[in-house]
C-alpha positions as CSV (number, residue, x, y, z in Angstrom):
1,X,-13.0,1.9,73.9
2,X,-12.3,-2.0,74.5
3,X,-8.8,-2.4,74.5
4,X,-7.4,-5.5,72.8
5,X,-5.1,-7.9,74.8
6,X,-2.7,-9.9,73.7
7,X,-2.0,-12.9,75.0
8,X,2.0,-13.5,76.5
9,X,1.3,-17.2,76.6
10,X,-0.1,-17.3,73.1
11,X,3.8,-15.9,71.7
12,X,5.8,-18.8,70.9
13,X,9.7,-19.0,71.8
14,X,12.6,-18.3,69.8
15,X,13.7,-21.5,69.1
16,X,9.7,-22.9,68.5
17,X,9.5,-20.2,66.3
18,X,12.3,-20.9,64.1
19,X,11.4,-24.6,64.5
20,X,8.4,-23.7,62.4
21,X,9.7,-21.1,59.9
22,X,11.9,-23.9,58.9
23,X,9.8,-27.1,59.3
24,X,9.1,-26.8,55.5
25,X,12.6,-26.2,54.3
26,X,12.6,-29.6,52.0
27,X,9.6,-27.9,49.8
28,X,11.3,-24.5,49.9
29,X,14.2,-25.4,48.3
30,X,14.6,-24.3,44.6
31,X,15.4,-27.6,42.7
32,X,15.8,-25.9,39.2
33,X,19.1,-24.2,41.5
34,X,21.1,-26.8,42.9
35,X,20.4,-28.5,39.6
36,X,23.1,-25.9,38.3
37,X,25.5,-27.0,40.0
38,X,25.4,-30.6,38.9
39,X,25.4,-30.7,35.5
40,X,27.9,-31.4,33.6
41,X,29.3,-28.9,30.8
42,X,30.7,-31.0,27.8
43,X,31.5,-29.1,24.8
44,X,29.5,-29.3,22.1
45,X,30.8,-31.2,18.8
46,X,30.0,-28.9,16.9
47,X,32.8,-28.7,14.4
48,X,31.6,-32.1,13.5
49,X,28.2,-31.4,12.9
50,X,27.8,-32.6,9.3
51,X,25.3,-29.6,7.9
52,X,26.7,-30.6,4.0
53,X,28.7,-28.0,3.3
54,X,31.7,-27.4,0.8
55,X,34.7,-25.6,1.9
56,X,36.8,-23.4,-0.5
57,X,40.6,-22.9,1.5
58,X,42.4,-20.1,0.8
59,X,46.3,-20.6,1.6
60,X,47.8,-17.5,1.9
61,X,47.9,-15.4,4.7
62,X,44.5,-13.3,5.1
63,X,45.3,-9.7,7.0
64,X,41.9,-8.5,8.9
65,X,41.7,-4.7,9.2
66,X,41.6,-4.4,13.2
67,X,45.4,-4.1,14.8
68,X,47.7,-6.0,12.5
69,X,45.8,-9.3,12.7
70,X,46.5,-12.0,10.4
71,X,45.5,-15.9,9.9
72,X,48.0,-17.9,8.0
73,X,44.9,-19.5,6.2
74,X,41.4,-19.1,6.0
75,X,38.6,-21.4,5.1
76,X,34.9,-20.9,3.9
77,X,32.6,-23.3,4.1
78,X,29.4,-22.6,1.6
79,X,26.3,-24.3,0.4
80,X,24.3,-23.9,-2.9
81,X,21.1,-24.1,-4.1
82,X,20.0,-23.7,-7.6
83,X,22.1,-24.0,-11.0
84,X,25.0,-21.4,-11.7
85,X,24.1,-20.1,-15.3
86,X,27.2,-20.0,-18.2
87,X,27.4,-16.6,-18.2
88,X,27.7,-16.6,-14.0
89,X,25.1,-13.7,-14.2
90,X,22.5,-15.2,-11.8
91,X,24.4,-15.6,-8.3
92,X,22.7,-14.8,-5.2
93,X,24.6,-14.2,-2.0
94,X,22.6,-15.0,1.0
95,X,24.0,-13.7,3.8
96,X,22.9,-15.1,7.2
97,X,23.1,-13.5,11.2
98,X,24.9,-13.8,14.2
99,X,24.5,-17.8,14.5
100,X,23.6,-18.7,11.0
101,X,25.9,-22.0,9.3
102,X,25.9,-22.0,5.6
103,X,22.8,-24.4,5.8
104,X,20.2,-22.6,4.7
105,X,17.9,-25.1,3.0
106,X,17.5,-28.7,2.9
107,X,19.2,-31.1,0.1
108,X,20.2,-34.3,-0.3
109,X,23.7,-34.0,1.5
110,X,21.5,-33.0,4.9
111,X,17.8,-33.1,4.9
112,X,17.1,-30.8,7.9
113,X,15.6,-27.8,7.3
114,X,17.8,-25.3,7.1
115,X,18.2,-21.4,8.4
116,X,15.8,-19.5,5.5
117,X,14.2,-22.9,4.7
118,X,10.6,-21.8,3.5
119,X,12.0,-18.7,1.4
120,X,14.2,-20.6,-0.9
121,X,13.2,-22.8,-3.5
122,X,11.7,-23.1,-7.0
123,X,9.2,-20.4,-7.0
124,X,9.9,-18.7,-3.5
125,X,11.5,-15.6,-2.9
126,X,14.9,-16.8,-3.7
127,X,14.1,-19.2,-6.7
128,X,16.3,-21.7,-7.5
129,X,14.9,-22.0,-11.0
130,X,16.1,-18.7,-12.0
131,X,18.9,-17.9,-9.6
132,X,22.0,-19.7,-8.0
133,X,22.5,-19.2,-4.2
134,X,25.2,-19.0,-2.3
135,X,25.4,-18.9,1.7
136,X,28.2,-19.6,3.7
137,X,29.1,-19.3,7.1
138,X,30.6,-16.5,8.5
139,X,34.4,-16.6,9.3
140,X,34.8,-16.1,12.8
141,X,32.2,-19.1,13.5
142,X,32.1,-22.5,14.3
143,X,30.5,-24.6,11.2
144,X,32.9,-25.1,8.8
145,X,34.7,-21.4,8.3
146,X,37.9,-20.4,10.6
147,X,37.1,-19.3,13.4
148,X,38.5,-19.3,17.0
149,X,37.6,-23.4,17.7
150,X,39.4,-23.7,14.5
151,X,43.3,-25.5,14.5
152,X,46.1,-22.8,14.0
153,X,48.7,-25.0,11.4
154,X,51.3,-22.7,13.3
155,X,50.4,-24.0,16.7
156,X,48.8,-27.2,15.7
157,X,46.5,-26.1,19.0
158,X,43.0,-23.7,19.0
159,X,43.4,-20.2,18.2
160,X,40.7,-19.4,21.4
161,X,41.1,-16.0,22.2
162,X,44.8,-15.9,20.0
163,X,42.4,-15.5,17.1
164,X,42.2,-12.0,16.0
165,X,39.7,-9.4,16.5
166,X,37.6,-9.2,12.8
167,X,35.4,-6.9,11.4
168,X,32.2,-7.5,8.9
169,X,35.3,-5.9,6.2
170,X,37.2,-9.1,6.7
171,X,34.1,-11.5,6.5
172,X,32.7,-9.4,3.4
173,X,36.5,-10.5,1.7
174,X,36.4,-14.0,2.7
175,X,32.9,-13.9,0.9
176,X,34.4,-12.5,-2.1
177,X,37.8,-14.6,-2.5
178,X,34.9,-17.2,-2.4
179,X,33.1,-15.5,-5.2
180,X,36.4,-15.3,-6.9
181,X,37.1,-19.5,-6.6
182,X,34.1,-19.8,-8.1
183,X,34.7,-17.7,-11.1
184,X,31.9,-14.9,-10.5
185,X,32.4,-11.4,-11.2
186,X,29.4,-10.1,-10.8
187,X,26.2,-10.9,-7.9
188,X,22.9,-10.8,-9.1
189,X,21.9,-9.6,-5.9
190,X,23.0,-9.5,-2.5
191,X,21.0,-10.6,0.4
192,X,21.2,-10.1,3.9
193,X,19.4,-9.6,7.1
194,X,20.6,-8.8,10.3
195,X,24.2,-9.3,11.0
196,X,24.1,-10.2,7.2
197,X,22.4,-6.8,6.3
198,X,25.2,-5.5,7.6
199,X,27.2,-7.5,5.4
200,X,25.3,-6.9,2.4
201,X,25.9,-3.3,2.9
202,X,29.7,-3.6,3.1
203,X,29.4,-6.0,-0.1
204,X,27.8,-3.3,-2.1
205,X,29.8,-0.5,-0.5
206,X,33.5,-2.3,-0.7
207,X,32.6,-3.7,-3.9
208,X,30.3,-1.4,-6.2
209,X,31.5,-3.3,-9.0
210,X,30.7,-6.5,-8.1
211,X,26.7,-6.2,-6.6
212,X,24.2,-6.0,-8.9
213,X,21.5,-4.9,-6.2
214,X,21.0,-4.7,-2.3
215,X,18.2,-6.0,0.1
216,X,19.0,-5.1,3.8
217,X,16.7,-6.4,6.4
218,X,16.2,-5.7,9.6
219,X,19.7,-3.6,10.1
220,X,21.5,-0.6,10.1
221,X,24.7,1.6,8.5
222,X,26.3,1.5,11.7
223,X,25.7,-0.3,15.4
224,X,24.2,2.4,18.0
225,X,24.3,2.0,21.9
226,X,21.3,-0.1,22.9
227,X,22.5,-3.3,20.4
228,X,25.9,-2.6,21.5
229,X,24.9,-2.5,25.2
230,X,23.1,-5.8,24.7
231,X,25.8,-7.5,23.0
232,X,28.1,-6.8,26.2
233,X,26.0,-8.1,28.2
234,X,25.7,-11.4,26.5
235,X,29.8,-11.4,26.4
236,X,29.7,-10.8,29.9
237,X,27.9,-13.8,30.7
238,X,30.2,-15.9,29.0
239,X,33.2,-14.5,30.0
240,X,32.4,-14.4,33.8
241,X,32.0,-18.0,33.8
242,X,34.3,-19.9,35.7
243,X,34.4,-22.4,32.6
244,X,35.3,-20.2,30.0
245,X,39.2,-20.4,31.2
246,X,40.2,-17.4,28.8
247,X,38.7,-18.9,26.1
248,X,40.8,-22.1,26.5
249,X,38.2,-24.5,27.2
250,X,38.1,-26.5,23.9
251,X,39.0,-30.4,25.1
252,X,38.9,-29.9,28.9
253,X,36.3,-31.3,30.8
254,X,34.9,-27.5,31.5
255,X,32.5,-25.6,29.1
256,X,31.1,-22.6,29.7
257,X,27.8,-23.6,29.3
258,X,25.8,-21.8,32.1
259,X,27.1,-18.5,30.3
260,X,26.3,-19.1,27.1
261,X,23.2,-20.1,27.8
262,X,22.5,-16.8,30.1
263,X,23.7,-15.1,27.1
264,X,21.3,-16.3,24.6
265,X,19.0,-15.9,26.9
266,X,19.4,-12.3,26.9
267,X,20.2,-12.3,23.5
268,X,16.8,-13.3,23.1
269,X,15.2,-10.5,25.1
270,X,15.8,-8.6,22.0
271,X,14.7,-10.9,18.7
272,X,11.0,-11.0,19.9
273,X,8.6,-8.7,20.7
274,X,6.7,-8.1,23.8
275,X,3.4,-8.0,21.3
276,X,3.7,-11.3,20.5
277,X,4.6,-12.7,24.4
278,X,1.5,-11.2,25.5
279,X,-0.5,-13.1,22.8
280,X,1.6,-16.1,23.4
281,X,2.3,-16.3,26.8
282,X,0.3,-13.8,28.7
283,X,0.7,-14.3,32.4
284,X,0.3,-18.5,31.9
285,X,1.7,-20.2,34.6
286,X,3.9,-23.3,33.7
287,X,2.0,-25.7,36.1
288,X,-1.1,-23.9,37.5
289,X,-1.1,-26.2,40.9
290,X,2.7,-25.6,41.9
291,X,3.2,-23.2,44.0
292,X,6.0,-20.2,43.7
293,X,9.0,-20.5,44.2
294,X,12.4,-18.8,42.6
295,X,12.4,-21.6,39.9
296,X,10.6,-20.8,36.5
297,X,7.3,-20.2,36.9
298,X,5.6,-18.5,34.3
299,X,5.8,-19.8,30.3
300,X,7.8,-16.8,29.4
301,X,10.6,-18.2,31.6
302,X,10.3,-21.5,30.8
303,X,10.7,-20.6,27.1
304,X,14.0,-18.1,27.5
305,X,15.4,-21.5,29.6
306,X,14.9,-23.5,26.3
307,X,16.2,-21.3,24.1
308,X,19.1,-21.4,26.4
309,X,19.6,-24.6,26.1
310,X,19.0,-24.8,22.4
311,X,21.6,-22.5,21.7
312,X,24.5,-23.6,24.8
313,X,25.1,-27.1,22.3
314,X,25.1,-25.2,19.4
315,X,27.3,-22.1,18.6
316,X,31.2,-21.7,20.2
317,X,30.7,-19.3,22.8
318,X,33.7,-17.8,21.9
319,X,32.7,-17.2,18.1
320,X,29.7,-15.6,19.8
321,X,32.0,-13.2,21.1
322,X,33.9,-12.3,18.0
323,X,31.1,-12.2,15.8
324,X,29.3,-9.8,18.4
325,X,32.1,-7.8,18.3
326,X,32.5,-7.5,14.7
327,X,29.0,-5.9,15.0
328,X,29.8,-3.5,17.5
329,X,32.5,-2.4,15.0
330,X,30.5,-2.1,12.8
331,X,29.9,1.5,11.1
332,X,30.0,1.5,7.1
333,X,31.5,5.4,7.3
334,X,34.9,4.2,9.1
335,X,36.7,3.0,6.3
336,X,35.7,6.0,4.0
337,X,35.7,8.9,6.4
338,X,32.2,10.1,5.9
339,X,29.0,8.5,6.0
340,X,28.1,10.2,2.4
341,X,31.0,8.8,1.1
342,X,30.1,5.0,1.9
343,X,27.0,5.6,0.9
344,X,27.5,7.0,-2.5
345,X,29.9,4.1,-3.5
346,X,25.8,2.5,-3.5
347,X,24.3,3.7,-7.1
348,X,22.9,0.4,-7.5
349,X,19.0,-0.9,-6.4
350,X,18.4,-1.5,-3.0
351,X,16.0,-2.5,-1.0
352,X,15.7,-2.0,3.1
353,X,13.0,-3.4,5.2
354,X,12.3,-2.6,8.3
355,X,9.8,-4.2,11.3
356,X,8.1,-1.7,13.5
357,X,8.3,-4.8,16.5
358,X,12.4,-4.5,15.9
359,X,13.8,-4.0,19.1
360,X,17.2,-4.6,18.5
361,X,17.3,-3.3,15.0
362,X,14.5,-0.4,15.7
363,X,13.0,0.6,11.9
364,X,14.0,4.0,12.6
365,X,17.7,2.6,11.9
366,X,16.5,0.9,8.8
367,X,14.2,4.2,7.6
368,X,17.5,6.4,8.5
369,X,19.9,3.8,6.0
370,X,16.9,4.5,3.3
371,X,17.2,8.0,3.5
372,X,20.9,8.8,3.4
373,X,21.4,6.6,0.7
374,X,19.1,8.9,-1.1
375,X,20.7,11.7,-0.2
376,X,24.0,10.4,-1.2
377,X,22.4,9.8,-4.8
378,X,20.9,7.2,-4.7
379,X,17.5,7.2,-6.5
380,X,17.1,3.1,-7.0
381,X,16.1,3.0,-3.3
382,X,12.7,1.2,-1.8
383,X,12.2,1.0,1.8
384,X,9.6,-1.1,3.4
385,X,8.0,-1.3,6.6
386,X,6.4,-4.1,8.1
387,X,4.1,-4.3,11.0
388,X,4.4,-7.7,12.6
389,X,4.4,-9.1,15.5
390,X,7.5,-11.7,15.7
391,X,9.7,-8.1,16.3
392,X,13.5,-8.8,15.1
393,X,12.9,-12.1,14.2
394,X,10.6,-12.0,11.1
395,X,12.8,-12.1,8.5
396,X,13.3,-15.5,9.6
397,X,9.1,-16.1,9.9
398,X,7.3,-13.8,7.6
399,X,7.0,-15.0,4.4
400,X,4.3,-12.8,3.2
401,X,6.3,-9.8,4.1
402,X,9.6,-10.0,3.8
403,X,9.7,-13.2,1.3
404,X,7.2,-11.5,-1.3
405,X,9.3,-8.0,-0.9
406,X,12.8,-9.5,-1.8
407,X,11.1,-11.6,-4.8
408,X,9.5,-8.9,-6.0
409,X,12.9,-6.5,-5.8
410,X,15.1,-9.2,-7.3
411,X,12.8,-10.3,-10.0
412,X,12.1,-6.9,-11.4
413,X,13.9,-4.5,-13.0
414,X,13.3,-1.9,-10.5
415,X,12.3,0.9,-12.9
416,X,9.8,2.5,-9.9
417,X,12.5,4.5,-7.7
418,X,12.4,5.6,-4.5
419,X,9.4,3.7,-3.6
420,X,8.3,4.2,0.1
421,X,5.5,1.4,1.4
422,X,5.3,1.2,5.6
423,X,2.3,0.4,8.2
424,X,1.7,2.9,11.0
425,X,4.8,4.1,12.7
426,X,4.8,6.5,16.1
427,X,8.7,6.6,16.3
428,X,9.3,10.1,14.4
429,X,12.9,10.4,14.1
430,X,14.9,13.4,12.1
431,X,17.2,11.9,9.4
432,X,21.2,11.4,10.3
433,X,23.2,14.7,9.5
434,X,26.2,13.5,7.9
């Protein structure tokens, strides 16, 4: 056997060597990196983002459920779409998610398309011709209601992190001393998908009386551990940046921006499907001549940096944490003691949908809401499946699907019970004991 020899003279010395391991070190830097470090984090205006809203003030003190809170005074800020009827019979309330402002649709006081844009109008699945809506934004936020970037009249300063823990109870009342301004009794229907089918829940539950019927989309009876975990997660990243200061950022010249983008980045993970990023992004590279590096690289990261960015001048990071929280609070059985008992406050029509793709919401959590309310005596319920590929996020996107199914259930007068219509589904799951 010929023995291979290796040349001594061909080995290069130490310091050659690391002469050319770092001869390159210009190209191998990771621009996108250092870039981090000099932006600069300005806070967002948005409380004076002008989205055309109308703001009902309530002057009293408003107690939240959750250890003692209180606000001295709380303020709603709604939009509405349609015309209010004389006997106030025909009141919709839409109620939005975890970012949504009260802008829902375009009008003449703001012309930009709005949240549910395509799905509300004359003729669409919430038609103005026939029925008044009303959205508003969630208490807690940033676009018009209190919320923690809100002015305390007590301090004259920010609440930030003085503002009290609230639950989806204590934005449900807000939404119904609203209802009360405006001098209706009794909601046609009300509307809500994800955070907001959460809300629509409580509506019915807290007020039987004053619900005429229920559409919940895309949510659940009570927060489980995976959407809880995730939501952690995204508070983490705010709150471990250096810029959040406790929540005391507002008119410094530090904003937590890095965070808050990392957190709707992750946030993100869970309102899409992995479906549709293999028919839309597929392994594509972002520049098919550059070479690797830690930077983005493929399209998928490239897009979770933009939704980043969308989202870190938009919503107060620290009404991303309250609102999350409120969430993770959430289960419809607390305030009642048993599950059953929530649920059989519910005698009116509802309506659940669920999307196979839902991985934050998984329709199992939807199907398991359809079926307890059933078994708490509830024979007015339809529950709806859809197979799609735009997982949590197609009740913003799927007209055909979710729009025809809540025009249909409003509009009718929901004399088939118990209706069951769904796609293929491979997640067998017992029904809740309760």
């Amino acid at each position: 056997m010929k023995k291979r020899t290796i040349s001594q003279t061909a080995e290069p010395s130490p310091q050659a060597f690391q002469s050319k391991l770092f001869s390159n070190i210009d190209q191998t830097q990771f621009p996108c990196i250092a870039q981090l470090n000099t932006n600069i984090d300005v806070e967002p205006a948005y409380q004076s983002v002008v989205t055309g809203y109308k703001t009902f003030k309530y002057s009293k003190p408003f107690y939240v459920r959750e250890n003692d809170g209180v606000l001295p005074e709380v303020t709603v800020a709604y939009e509405t779409y349609g015309e209010l009827n004389e006997q106030k019979n025909n009141a919709v309330l839409l109620q939005g998610g975890l970012s949504a402002s009260s802008h829902a649709r375009s009008h003449p006081d703001n012309e930009e398309p709005g949240w549910w844009e395509k799905f509300i109008g004359p003729g669409r699945a919430l038609d103005t011709d026939k029925y008044f809506i009303i959205c508003t934004n969630n208490i807690g936020s940033c676009y018009g209601s209190t919320g923690p970037s809100s002015i305390n009249p007590i301090t004259n300063d920010h609440y930030a992190t003085s503002f009290p823990i609230i639950t989806i109870q204590d934005m449900v009342n807000a939404q119904f001393l609203l209802l009360d301004h405006l001098g209706i009794e009794k909601l046609h229907a009300a509307v809500g998908s994800s955070l907001g089918g959460m809300l629509s829940l409580a509506s019915a539950a807290f007020h039987p009386e004053r619900v005429g019927r229920l559409v919940s989309i895309s949510s659940c009876m009570r927060s489980h551990p995976s959407s809880i975990a995730m939501r952690y997660l995204q508070r983490k990243a705010i709150v471990t940046d250096p810029n959040w200061q406790q929540g005391r950022y507002y008119n410094t010249d530090k904003y937590p921006k890095l965070g808050t983008k990392l957190a709707r980045e992750i946030a993100t993970l869970t309102y899409r499907s992995g479906p549709e990023w293999d028919q839309r992004f597929n392994r594509r590279k972002i520049d098919e001549n550059a070479k690797p590096s830690l930077c983005p690289y493929f399209q998928i990261e490239s897009y979770l940096d933009h939704q980043g960015e969308l989202f870190s001048t938009k919503l107060d990071p620290n009404s991303l944490l309250y609102i999350s929280r409120a969430m993770d609070l959430f289960d419809l059985s607390e305030p009642f003691g048993t599950m059953k008992k929530a649920l059989a406050r519910i005698q009116i029509p509802v309506m659940v949908i669920g999307v196979q793709t839902d991985i934050l919401f998984p329709c199992w959590q939807q199907k398991e809401l359809a079926d307890c309310l059933q078994d708490a005596g509830n024979q007015g319920v339809s529950y709806y499946e859809l197979n799609s590929l735009y997982g949590h996020d197609t009740f913003l996107l799927d007209l055909n699907g979710v729009g025809a199914g809540v025009k249909g259930f409003i509009e009718t007068d929901n004399s088939e019970k118990g209706r069951v219509v769904k796609g293929r589904n491979d997640h067998n799951r017992d029904r809740m004991s309760f």
